[in-house]
PAMAR-737668 format. One line per 5 residues: for each residue x, y, z of C-alpha. Coordinates in steps of 0.2 Angstrom, whole numbers. Each point is the difference from the previous one (the first is absolute). Example, Ala and Ser with C-alpha at 12.3 -4.5 7.8 and 13.67 -1.06 7.14 Angstrom:
# PAMAR-737668
62:-22:39 ~ 6:17:-3;
# end
This chain:
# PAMAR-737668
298:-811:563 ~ -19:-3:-3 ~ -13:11:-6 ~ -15:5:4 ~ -1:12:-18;
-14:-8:-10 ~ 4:-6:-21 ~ -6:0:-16 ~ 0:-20:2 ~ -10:2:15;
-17:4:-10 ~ 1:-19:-4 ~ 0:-8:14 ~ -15:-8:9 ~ -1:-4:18;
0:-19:3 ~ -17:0:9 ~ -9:15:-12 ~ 2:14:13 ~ 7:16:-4;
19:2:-3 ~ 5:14:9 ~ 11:13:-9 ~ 10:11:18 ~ -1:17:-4;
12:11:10 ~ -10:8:15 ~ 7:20:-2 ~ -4:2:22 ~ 9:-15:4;
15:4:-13 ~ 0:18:8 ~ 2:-7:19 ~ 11:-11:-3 ~ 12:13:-7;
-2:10:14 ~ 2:-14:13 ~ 16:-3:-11 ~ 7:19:1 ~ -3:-2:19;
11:-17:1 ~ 13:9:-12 ~ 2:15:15 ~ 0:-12:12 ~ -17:3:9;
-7:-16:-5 ~ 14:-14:7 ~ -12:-15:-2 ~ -17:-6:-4 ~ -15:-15:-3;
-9:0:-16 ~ -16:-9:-5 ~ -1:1:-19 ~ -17:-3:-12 ~ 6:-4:-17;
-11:1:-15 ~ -4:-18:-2 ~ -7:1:18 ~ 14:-10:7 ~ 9:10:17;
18:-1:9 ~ 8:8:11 ~ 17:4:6 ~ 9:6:14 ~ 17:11:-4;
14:10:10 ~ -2:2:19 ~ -15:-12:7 ~ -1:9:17 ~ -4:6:12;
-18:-7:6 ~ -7:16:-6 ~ 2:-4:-16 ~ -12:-17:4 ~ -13:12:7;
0:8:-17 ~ -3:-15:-9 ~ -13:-4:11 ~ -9:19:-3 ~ 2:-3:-18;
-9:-15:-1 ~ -12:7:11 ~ -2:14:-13 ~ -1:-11:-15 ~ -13:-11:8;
-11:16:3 ~ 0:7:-16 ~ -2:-17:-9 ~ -17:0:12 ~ -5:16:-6;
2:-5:-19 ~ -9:-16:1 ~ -14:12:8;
# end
């Protein structure tokens, strides 16, 4: 298992190209969605799903788990990315 939990070491290390060294903290609003979006696939409400990840070096991933249909679930995608792009607009503003 990997992790993400920052250590003691990690005070010592220098990035290879003198930027920062990011140190993930957990994000309390993503942690709290995710348990709901969990309790929801535990009661079977939730029966599949597509996740785009941002982890705290920057780096993003994705993955695609249970049922991957029907085509609503494509229209979805596309709403969220529709989303994200908005609101990435309005923060560069």
């Amino acid at each position: 298992m990997i992790s993400f939990a920052p250590m003691a070491s990690d005070k010592n290390v220098t990035a290879l190209r003198g930027g920062p060294v990011l140190m993930p903290e957990p994000n309390q609003a993503c942690i709290h969605y995710l348990r709901e979006l969990l309790a929801k696939a535990e009661s079977g409400e939730v029966v599949g799903f597509v996740c785009a990840t941002l982890h705290g070096d920057g780096l993003s991933g994705h993955t695609i788990a249970g049922m991957i249909g029907p085509n609503t679930l494509l229209g979805a995608v596309e709403m969220a990315k529709a989303d994200l792009i908005e609101r990435m607009r309005d923060r560069d503003v």
